[in-house]
C-alpha positions as CSV (number, residue, x, y, z in Angstrom):
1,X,-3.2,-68.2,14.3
2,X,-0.3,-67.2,12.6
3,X,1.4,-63.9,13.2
4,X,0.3,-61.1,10.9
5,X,3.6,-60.0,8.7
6,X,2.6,-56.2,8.4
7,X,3.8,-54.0,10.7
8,X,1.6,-50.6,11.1
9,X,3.0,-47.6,9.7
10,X,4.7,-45.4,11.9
11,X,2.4,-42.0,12.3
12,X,4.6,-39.1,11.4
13,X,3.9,-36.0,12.6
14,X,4.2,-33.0,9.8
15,X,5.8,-29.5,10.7
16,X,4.0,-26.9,10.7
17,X,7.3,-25.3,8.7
18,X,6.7,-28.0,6.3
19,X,3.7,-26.9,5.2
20,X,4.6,-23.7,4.5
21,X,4.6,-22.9,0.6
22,X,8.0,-22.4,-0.6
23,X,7.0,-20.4,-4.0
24,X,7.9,-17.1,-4.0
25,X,5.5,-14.3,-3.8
26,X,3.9,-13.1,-6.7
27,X,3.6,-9.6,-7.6
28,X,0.3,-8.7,-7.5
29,X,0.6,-4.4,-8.8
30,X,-0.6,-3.9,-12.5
31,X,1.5,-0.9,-12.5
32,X,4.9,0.3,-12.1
33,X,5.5,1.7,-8.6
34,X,7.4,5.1,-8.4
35,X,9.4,6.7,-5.3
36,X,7.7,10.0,-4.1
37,X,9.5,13.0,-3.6
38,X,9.6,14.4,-0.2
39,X,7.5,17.2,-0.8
40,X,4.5,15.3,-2.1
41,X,1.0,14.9,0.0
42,X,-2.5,13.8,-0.3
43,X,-5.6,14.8,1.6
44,X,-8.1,12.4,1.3
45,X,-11.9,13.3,1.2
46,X,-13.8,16.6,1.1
47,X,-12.8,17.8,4.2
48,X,-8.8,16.8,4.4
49,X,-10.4,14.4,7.2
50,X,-6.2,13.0,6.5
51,X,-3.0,14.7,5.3
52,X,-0.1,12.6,4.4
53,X,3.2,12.4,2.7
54,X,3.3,10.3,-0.4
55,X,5.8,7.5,-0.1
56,X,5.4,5.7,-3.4
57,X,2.4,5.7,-5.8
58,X,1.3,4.5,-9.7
59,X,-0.6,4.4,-11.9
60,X,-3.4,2.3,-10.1
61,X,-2.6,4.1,-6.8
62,X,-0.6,5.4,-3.8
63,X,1.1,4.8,-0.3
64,X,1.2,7.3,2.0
65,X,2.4,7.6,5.9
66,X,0.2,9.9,8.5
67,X,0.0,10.5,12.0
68,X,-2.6,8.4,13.6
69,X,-3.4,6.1,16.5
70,X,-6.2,4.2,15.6
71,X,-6.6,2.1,12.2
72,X,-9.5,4.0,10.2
73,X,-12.5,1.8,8.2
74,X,-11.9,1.1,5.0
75,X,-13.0,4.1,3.0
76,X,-14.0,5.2,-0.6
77,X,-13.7,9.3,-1.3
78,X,-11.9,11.4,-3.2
79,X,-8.7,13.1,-2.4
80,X,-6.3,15.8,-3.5
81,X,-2.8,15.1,-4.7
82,X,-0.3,18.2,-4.1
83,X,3.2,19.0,-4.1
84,X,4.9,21.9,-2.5
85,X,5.6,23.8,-5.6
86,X,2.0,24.2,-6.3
87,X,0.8,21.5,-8.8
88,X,-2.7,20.1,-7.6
89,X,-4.5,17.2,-8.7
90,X,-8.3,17.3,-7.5
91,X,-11.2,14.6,-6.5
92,X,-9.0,11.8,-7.4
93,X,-11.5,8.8,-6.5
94,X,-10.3,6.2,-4.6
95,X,-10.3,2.9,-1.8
96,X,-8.4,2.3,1.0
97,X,-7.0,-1.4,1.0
98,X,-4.2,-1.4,3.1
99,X,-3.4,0.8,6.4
100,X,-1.0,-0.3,9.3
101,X,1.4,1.0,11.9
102,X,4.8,2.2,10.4
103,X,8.0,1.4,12.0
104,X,9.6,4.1,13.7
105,X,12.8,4.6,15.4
106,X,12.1,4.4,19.6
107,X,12.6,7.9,19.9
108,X,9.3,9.0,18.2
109,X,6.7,9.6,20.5
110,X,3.8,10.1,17.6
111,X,2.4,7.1,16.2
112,X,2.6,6.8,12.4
113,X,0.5,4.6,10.2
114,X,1.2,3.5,6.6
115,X,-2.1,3.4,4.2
116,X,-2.3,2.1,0.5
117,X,-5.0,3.2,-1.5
118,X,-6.4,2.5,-5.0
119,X,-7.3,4.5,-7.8
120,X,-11.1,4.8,-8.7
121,X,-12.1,5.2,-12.5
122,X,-9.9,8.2,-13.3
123,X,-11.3,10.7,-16.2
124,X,-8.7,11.5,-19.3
125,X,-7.8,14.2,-17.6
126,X,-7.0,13.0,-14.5
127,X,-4.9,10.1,-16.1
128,X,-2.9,12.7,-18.1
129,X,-2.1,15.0,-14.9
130,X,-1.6,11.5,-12.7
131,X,1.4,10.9,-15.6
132,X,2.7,14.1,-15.5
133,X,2.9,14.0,-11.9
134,X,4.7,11.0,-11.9
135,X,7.2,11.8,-14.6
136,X,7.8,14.6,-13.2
137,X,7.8,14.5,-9.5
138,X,9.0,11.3,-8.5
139,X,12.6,10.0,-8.1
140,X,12.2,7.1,-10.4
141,X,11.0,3.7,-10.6
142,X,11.4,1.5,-7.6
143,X,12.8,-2.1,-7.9
């Protein structure tokens, strides 16, 4: 019997690192994102069941940070969009779809979550004070 010529291929073994996709992340926002001023807040639903500071928001929605120490369920309500100076924007409609626990420096003792929530079907009216509020109360557009 002669000697078969192939050798078998030599099984390689494939890093998890290798499989990672190296294309970079692709912006998924439909809207420009704007940087909050620090006296800026929301209460979401009927009751203010949460108060927090706006950190960013758009067109399409917001990000806000809040003191908490539990994640909530994901939500749908309406909420209340107010600055300190006294402009209020009511019964805003809109979805939780992100919430998570904010860095903080180690000499905070409260806990502070991060949420992002999207805009429901805003009326005219709400669109037109939602722009207003934006150009006008925000520190500009963020890169």
């Amino acid at each position: 019997m002669k000697g078969n010529s192939r050798q078998p291929k030599p099984q390689t073994q494939h890093s998890p690192c290798a499989m990672i996709n190296t294309k970079q992340q692709v912006e998924r926002r439909k809207h420009k994102r704007f940087q909050a001023w620090n006296g800026a807040f929301v209460a979401l639903g009927p009751y203010s069941l949460k108060l927090g500071q706006i950190v960013n928001m758009s067109m399409g929605g917001l990000a806000f940070r809040y003191i908490g120490s539990r994640k909530p369920s994901r939500m749908k309500t309406e909420s209340k969009i107010f600055i300190d100076n006294g402009f209020c924007l009511d019964d805003v409609p809109l979805e939780t779809v992100s919430d998570f626990e904010a860095k903080q420096g180690s000499f905070v003792s409260l806990v502070m979550r991060q949420s992002g929530v999207q805009f429901g079907k805003l009326t005219r009216d709400q669109r037109s004070e939602l722009e207003y509020f934006i150009h006008n109360h925000t520190a500009g557009a963020m890169a």
